[in-house]
mmJSON file of the N, C-alpha and C atoms, coordinates in Angstrom:
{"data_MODEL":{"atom_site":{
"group_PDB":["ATOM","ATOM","ATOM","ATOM","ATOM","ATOM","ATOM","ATOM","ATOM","ATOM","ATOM","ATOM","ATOM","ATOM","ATOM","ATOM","ATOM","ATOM","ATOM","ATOM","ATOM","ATOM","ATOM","ATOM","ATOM","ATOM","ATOM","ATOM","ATOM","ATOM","ATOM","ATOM","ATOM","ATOM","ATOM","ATOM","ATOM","ATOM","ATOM","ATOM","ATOM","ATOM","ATOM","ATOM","ATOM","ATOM","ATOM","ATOM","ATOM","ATOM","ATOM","ATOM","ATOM","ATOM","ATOM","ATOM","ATOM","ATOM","ATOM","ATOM","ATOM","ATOM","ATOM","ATOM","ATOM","ATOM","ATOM","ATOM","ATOM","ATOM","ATOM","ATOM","ATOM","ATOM","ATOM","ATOM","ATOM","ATOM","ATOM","ATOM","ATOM","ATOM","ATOM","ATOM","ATOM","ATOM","ATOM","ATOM","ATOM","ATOM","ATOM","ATOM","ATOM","ATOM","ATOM","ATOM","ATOM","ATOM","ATOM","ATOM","ATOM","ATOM","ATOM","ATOM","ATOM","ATOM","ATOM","ATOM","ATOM","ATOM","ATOM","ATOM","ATOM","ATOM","ATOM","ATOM","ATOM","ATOM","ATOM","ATOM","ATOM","ATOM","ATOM","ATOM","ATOM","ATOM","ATOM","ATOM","ATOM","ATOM","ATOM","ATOM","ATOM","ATOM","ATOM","ATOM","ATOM","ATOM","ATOM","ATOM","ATOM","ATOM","ATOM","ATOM","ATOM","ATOM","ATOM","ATOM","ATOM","ATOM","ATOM","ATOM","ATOM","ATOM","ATOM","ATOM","ATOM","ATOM","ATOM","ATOM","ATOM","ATOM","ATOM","ATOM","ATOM","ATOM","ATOM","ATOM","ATOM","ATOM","ATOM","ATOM","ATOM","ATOM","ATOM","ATOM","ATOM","ATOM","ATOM","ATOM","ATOM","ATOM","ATOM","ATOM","ATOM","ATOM","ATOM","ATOM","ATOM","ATOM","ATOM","ATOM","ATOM","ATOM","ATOM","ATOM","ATOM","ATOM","ATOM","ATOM","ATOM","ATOM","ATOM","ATOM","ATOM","ATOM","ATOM","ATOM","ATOM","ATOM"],
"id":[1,2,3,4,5,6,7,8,9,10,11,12,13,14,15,16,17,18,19,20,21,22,23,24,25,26,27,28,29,30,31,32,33,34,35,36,37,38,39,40,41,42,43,44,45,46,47,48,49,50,51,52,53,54,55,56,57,58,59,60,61,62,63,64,65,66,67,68,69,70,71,72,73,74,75,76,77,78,79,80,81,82,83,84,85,86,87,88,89,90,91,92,93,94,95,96,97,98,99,100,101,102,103,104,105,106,107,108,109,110,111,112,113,114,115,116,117,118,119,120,121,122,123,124,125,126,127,128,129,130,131,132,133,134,135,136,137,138,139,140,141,142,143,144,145,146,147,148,149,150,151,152,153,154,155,156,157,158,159,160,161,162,163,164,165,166,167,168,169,170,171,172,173,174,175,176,177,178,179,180,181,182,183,184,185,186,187,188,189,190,191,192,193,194,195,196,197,198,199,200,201,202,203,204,205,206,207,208,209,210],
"type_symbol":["N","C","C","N","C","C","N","C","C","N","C","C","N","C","C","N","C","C","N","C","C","N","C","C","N","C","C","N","C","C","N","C","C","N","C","C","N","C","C","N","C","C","N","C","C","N","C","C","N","C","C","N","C","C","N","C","C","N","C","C","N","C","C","N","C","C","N","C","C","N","C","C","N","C","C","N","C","C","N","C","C","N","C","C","N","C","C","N","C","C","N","C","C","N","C","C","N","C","C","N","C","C","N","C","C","N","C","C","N","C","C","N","C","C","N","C","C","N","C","C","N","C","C","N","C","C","N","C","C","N","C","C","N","C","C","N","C","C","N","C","C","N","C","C","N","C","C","N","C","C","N","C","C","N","C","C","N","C","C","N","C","C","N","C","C","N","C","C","N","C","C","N","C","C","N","C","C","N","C","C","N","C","C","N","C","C","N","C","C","N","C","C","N","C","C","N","C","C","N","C","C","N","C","C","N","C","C","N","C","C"],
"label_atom_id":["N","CA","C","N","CA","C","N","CA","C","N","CA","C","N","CA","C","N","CA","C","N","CA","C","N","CA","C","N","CA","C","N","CA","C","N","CA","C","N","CA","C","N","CA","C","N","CA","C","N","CA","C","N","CA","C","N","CA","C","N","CA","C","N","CA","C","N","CA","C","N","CA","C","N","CA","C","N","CA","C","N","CA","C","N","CA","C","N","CA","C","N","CA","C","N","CA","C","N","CA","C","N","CA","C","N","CA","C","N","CA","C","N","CA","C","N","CA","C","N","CA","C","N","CA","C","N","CA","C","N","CA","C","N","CA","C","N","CA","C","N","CA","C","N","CA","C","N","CA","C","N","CA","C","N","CA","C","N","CA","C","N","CA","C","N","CA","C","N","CA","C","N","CA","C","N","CA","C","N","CA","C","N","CA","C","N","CA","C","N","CA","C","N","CA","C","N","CA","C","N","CA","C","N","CA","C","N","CA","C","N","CA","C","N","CA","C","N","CA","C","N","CA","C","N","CA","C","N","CA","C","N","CA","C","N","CA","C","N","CA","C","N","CA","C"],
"label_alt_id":[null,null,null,null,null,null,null,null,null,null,null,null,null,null,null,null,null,null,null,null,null,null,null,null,null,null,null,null,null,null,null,null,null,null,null,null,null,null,null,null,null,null,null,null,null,null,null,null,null,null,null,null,null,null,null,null,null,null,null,null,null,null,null,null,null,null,null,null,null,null,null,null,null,null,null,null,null,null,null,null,null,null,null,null,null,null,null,null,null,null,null,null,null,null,null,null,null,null,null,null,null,null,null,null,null,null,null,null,null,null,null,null,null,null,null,null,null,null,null,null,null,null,null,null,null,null,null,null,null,null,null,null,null,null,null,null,null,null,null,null,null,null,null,null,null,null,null,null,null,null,null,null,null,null,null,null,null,null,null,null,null,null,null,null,null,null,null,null,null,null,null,null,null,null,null,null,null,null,null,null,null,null,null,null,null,null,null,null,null,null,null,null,null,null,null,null,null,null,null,null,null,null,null,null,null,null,null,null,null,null],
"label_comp_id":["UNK","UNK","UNK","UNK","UNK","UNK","UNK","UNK","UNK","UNK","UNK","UNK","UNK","UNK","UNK","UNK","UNK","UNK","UNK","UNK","UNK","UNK","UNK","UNK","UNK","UNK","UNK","UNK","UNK","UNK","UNK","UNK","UNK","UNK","UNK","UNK","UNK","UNK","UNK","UNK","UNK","UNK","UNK","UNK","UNK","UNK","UNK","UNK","UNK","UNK","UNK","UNK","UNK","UNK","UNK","UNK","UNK","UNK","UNK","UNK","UNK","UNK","UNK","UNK","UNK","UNK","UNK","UNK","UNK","UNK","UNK","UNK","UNK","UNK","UNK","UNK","UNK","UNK","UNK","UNK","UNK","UNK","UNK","UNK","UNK","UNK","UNK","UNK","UNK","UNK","UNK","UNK","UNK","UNK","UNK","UNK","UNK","UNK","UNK","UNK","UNK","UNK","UNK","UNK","UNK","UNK","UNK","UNK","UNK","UNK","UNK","UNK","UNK","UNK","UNK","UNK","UNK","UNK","UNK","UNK","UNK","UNK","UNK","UNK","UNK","UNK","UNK","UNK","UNK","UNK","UNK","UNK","UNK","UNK","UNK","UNK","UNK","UNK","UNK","UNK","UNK","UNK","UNK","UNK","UNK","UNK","UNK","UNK","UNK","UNK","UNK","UNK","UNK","UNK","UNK","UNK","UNK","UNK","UNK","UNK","UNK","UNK","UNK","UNK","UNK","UNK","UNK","UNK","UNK","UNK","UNK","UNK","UNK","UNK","UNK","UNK","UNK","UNK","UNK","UNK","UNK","UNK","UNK","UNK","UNK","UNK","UNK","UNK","UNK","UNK","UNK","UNK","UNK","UNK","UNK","UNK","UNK","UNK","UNK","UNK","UNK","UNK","UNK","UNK","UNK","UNK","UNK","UNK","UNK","UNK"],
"label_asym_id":["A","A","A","A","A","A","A","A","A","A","A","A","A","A","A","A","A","A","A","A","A","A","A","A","A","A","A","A","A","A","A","A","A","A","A","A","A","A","A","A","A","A","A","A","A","A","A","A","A","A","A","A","A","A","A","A","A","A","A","A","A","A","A","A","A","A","A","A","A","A","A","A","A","A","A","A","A","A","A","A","A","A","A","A","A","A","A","A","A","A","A","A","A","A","A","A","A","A","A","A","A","A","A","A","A","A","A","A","A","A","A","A","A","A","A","A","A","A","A","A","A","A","A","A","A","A","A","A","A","A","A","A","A","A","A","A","A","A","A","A","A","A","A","A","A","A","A","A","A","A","A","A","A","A","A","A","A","A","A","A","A","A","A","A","A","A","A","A","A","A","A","A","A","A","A","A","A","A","A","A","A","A","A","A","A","A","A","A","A","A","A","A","A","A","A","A","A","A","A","A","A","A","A","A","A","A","A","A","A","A"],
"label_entity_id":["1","1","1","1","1","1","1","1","1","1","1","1","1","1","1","1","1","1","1","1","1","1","1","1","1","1","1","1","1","1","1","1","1","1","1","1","1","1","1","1","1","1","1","1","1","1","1","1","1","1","1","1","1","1","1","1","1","1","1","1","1","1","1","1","1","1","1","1","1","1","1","1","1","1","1","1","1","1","1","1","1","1","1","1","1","1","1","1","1","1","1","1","1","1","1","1","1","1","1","1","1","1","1","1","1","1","1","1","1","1","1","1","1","1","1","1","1","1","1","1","1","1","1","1","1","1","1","1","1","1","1","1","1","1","1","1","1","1","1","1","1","1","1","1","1","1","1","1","1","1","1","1","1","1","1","1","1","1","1","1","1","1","1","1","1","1","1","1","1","1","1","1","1","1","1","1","1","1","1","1","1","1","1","1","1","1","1","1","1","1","1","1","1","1","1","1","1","1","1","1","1","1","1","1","1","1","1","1","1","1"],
"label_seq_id":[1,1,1,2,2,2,3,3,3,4,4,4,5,5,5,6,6,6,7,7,7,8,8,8,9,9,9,10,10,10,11,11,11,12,12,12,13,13,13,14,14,14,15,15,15,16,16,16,17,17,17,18,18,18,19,19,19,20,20,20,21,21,21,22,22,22,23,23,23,24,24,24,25,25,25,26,26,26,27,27,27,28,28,28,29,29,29,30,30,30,31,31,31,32,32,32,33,33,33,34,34,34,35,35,35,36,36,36,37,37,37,38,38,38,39,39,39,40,40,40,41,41,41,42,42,42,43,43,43,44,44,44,45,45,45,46,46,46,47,47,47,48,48,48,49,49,49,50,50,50,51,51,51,52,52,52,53,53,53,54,54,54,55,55,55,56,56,56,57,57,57,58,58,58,59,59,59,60,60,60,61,61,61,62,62,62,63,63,63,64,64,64,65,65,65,66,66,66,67,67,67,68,68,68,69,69,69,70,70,70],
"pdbx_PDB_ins_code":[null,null,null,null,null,null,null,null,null,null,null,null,null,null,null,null,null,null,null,null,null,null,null,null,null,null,null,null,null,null,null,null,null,null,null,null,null,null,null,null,null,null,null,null,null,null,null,null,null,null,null,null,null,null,null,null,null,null,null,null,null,null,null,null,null,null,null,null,null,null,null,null,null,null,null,null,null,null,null,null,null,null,null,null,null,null,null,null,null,null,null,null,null,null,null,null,null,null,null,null,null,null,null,null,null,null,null,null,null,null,null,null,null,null,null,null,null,null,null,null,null,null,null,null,null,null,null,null,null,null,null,null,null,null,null,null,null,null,null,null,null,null,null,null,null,null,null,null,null,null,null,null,null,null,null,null,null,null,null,null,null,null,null,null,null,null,null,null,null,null,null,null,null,null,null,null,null,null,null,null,null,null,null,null,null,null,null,null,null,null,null,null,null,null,null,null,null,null,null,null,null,null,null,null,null,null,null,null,null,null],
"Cartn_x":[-0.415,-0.81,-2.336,-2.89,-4.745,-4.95,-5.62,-6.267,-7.813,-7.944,-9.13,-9.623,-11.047,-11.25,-12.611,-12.743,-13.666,-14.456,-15.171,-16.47,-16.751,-17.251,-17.487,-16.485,-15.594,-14.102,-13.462,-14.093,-12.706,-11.45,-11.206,-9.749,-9.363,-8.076,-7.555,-6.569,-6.506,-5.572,-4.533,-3.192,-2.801,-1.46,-2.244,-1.417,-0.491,0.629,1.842,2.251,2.07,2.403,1.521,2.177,0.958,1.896,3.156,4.23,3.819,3.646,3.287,3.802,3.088,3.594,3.814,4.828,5.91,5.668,5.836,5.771,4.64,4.036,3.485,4.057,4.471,5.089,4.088,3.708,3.318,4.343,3.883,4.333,3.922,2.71,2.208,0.732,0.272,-1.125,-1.784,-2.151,-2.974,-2.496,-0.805,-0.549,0.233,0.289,0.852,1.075,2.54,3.392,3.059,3.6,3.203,4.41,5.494,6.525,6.371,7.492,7.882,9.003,9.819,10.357,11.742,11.709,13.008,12.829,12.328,11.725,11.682,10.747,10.378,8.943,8.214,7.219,6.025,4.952,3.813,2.649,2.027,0.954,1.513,0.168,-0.087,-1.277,-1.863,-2.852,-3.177,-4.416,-4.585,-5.455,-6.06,-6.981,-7.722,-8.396,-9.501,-9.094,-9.081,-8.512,-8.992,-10.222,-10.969,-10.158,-9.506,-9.235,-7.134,-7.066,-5.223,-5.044,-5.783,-5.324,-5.618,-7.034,-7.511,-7.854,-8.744,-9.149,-9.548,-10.578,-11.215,-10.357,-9.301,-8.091,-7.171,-7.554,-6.806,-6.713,-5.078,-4.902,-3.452,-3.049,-2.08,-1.299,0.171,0.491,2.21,2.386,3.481,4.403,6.24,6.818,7.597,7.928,9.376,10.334,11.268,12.675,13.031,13.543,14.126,15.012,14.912,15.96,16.704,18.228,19.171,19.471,19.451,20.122,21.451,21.992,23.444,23.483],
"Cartn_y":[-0.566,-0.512,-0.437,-1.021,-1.265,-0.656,0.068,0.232,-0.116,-0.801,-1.628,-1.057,-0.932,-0.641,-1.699,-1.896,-2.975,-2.346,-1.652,-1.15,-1.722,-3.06,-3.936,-3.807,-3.996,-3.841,-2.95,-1.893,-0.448,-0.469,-1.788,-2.072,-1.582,-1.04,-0.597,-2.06,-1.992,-2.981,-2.454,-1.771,-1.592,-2.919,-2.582,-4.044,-3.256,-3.83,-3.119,-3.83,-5.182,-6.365,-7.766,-8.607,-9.8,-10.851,-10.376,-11.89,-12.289,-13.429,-14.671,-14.291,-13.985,-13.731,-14.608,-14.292,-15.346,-15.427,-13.539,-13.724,-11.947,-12.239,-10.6,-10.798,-8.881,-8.407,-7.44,-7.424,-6.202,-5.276,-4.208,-2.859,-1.904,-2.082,-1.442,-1.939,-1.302,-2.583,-2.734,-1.522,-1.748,-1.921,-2.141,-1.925,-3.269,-4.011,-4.924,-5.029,-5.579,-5.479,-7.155,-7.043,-8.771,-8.606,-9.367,-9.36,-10.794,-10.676,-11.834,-12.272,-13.262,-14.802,-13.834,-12.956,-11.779,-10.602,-10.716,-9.583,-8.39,-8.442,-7.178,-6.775,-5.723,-5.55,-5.806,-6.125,-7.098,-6.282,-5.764,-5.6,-4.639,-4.036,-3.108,-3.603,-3.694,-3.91,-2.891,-1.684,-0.879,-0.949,-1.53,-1.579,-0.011,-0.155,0.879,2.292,1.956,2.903,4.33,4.238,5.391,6.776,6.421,6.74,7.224,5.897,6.233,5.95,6.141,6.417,7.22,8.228,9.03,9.062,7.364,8.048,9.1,9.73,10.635,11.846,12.097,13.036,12.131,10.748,10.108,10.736,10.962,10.965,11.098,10.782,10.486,11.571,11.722,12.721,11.976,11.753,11.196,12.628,12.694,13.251,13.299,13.971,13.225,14.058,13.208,13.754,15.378,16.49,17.186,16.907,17.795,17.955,18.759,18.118,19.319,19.939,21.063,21.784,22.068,22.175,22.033,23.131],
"Cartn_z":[-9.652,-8.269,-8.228,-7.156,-7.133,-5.644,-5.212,-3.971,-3.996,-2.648,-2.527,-1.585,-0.944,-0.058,0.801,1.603,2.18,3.32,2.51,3.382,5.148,5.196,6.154,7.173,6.793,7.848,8.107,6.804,6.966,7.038,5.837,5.374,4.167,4.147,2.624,2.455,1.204,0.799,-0.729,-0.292,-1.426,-2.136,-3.665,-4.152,-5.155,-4.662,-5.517,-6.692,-6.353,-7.421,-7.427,-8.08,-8.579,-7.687,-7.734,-6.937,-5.742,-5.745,-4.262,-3.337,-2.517,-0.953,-0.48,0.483,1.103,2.381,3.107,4.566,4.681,5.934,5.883,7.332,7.547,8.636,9.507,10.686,11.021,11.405,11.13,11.13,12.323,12.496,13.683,13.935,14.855,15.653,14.133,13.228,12.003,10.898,10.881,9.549,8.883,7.977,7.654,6.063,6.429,4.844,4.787,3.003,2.316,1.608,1.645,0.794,0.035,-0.8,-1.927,-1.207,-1.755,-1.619,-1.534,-1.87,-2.651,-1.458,-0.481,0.455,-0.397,-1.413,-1.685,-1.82,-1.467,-1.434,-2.037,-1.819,-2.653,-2.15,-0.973,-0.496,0.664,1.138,2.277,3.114,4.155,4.607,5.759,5.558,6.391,7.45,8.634,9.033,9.555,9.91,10.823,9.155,8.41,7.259,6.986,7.32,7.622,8.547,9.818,10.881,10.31,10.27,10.043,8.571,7.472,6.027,5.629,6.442,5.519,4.41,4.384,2.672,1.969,2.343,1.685,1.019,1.224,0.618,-0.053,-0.491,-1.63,-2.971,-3.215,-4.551,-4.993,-6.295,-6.786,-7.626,-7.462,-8.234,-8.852,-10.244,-10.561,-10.571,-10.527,-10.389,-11.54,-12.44,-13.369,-13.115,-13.079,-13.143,-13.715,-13.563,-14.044,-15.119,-16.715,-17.097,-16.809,-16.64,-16.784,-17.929,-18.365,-19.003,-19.679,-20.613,-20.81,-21.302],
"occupancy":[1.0,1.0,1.0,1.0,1.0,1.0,1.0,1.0,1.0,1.0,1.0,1.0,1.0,1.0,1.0,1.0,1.0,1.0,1.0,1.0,1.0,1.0,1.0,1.0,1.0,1.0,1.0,1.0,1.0,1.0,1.0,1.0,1.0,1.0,1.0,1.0,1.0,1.0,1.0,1.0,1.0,1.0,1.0,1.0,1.0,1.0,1.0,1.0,1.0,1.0,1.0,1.0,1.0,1.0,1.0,1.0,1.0,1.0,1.0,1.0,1.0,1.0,1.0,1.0,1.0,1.0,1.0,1.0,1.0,1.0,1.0,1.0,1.0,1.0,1.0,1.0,1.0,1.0,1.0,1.0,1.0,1.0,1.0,1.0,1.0,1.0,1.0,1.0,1.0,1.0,1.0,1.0,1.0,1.0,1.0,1.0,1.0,1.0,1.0,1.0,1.0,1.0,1.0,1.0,1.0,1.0,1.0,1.0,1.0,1.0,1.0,1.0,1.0,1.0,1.0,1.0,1.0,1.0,1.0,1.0,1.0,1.0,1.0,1.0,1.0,1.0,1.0,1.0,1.0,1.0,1.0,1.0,1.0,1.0,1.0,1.0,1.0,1.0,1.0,1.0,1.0,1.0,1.0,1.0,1.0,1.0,1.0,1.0,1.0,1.0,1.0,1.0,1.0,1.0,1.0,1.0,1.0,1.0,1.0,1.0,1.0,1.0,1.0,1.0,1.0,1.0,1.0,1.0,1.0,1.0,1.0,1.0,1.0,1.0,1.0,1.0,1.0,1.0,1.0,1.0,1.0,1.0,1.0,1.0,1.0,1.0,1.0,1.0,1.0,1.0,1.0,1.0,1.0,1.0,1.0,1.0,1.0,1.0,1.0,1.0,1.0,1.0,1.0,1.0,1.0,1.0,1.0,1.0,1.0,1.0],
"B_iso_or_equiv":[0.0,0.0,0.0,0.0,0.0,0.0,0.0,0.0,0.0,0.0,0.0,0.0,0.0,0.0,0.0,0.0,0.0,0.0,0.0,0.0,0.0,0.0,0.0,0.0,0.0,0.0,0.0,0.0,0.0,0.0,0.0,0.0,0.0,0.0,0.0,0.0,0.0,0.0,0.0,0.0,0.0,0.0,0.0,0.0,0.0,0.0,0.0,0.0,0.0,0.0,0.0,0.0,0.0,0.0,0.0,0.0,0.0,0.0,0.0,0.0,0.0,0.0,0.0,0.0,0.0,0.0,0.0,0.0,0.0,0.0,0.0,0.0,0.0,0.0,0.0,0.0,0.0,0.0,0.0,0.0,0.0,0.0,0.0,0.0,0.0,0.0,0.0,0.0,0.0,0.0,0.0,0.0,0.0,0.0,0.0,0.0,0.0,0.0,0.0,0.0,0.0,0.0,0.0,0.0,0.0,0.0,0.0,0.0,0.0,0.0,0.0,0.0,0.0,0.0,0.0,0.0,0.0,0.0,0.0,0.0,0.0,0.0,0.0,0.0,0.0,0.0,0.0,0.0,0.0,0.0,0.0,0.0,0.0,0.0,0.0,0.0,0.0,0.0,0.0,0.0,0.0,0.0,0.0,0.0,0.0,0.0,0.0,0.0,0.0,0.0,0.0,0.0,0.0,0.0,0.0,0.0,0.0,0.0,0.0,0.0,0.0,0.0,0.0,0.0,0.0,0.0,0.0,0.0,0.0,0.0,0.0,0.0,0.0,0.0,0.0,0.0,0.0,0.0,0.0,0.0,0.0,0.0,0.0,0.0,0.0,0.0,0.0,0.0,0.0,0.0,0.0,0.0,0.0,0.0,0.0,0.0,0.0,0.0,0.0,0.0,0.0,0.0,0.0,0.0,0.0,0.0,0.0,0.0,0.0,0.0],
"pdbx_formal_charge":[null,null,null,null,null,null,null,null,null,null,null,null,null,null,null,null,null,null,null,null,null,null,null,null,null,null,null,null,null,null,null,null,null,null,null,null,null,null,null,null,null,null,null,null,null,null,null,null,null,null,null,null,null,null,null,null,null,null,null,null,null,null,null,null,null,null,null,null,null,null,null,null,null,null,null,null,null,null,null,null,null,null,null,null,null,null,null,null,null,null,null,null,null,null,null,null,null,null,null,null,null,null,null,null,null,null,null,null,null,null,null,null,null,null,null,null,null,null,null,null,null,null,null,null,null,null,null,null,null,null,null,null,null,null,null,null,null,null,null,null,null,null,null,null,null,null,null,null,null,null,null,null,null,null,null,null,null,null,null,null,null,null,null,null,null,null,null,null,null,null,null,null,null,null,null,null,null,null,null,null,null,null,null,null,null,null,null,null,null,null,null,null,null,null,null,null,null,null,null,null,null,null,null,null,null,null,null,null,null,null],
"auth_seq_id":[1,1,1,2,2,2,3,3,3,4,4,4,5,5,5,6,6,6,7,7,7,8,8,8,9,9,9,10,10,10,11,11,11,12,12,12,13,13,13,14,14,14,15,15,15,16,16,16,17,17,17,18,18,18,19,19,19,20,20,20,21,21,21,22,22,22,23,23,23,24,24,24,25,25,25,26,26,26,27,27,27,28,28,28,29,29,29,30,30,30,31,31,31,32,32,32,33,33,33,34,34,34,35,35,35,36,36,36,37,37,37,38,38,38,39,39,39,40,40,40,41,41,41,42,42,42,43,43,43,44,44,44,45,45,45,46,46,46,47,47,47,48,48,48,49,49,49,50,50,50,51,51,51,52,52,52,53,53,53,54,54,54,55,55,55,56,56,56,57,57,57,58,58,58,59,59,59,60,60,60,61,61,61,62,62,62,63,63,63,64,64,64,65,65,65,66,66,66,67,67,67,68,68,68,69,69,69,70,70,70],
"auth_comp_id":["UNK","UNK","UNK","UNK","UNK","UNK","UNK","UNK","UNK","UNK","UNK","UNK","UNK","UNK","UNK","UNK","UNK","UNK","UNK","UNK","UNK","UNK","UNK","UNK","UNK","UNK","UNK","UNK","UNK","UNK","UNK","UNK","UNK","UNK","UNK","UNK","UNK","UNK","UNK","UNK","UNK","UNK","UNK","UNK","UNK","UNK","UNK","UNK","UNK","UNK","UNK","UNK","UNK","UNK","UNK","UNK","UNK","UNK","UNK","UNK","UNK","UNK","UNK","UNK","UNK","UNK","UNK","UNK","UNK","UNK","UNK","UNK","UNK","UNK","UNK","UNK","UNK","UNK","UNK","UNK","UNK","UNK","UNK","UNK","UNK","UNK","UNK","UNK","UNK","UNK","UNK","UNK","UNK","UNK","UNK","UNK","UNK","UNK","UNK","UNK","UNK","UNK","UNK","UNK","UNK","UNK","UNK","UNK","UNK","UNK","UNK","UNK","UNK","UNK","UNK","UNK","UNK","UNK","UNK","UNK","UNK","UNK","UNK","UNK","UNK","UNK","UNK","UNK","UNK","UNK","UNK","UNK","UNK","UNK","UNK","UNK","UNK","UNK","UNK","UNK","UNK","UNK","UNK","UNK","UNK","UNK","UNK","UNK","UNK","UNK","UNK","UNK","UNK","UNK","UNK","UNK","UNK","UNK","UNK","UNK","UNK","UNK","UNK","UNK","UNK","UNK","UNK","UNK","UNK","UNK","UNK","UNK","UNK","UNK","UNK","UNK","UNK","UNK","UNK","UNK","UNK","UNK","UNK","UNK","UNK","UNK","UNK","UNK","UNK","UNK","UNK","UNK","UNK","UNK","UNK","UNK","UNK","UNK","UNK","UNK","UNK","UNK","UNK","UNK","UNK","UNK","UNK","UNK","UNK","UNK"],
"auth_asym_id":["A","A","A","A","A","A","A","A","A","A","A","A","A","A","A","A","A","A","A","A","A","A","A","A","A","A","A","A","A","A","A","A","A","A","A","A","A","A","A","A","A","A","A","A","A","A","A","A","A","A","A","A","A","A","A","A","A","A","A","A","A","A","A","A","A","A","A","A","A","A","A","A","A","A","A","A","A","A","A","A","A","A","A","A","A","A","A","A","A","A","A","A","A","A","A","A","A","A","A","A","A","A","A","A","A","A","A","A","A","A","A","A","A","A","A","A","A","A","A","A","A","A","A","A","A","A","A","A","A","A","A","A","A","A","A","A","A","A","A","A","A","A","A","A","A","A","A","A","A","A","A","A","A","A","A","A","A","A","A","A","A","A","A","A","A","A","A","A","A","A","A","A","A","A","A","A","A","A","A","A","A","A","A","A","A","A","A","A","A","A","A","A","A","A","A","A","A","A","A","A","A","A","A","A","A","A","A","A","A","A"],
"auth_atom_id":["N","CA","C","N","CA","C","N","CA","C","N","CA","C","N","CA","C","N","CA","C","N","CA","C","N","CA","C","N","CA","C","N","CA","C","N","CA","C","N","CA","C","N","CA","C","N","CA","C","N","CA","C","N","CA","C","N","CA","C","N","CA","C","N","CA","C","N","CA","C","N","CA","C","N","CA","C","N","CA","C","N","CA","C","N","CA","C","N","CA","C","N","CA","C","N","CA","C","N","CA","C","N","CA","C","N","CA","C","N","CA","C","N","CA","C","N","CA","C","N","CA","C","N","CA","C","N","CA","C","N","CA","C","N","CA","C","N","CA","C","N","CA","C","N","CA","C","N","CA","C","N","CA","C","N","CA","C","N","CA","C","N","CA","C","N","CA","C","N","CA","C","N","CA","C","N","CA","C","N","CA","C","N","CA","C","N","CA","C","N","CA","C","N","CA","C","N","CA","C","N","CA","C","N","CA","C","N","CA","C","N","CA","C","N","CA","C","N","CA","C","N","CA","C","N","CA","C","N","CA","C","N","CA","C","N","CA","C","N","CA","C","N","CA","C"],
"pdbx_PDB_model_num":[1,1,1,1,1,1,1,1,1,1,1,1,1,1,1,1,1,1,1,1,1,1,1,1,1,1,1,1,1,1,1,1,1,1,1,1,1,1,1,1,1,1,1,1,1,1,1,1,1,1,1,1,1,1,1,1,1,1,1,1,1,1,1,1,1,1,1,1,1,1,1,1,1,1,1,1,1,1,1,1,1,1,1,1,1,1,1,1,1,1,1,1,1,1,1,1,1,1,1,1,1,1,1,1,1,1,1,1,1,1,1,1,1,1,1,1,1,1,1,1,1,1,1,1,1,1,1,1,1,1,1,1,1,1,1,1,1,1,1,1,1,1,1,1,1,1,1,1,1,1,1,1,1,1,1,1,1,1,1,1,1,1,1,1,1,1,1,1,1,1,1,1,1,1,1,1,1,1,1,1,1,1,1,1,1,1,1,1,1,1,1,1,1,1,1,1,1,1,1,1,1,1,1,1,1,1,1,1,1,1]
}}}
């Protein structure tokens, strides 16, 4: 996954994958999905990003699974 950010526009752009986009959907006035041929997810497009992404409290935390115990 890549997050981009575009100063000039105050667009985020997150890229989930490399597969050819097929169709992009909006989601809401700023938000737009990019799917594959397979409708599955490819891209994010955030506008005004500053405002409704909140960058500045970006960050990532992976989860793993629990073991169970026997």
């Amino acid at each position: 996954m890549k997050i981009k950010y575009f100063s000039d526009t105050d667009t985020a752009l997150v890229e989930f994958s490399d597969k050819v986009i097929e169709e992009t959907r909006e989601i809401s006035e700023n938000v737009y999905i990019d799917i594959d041929r397979k409708g599955n997810l490819v891209s994010m497009t955030i506008e005004h990003a500053k405002e409704y992404a909140n960058l500045p409290d970006l960050s990532y935390q992976q989860i793993e699974k629990e073991r169970m115990s026997a």
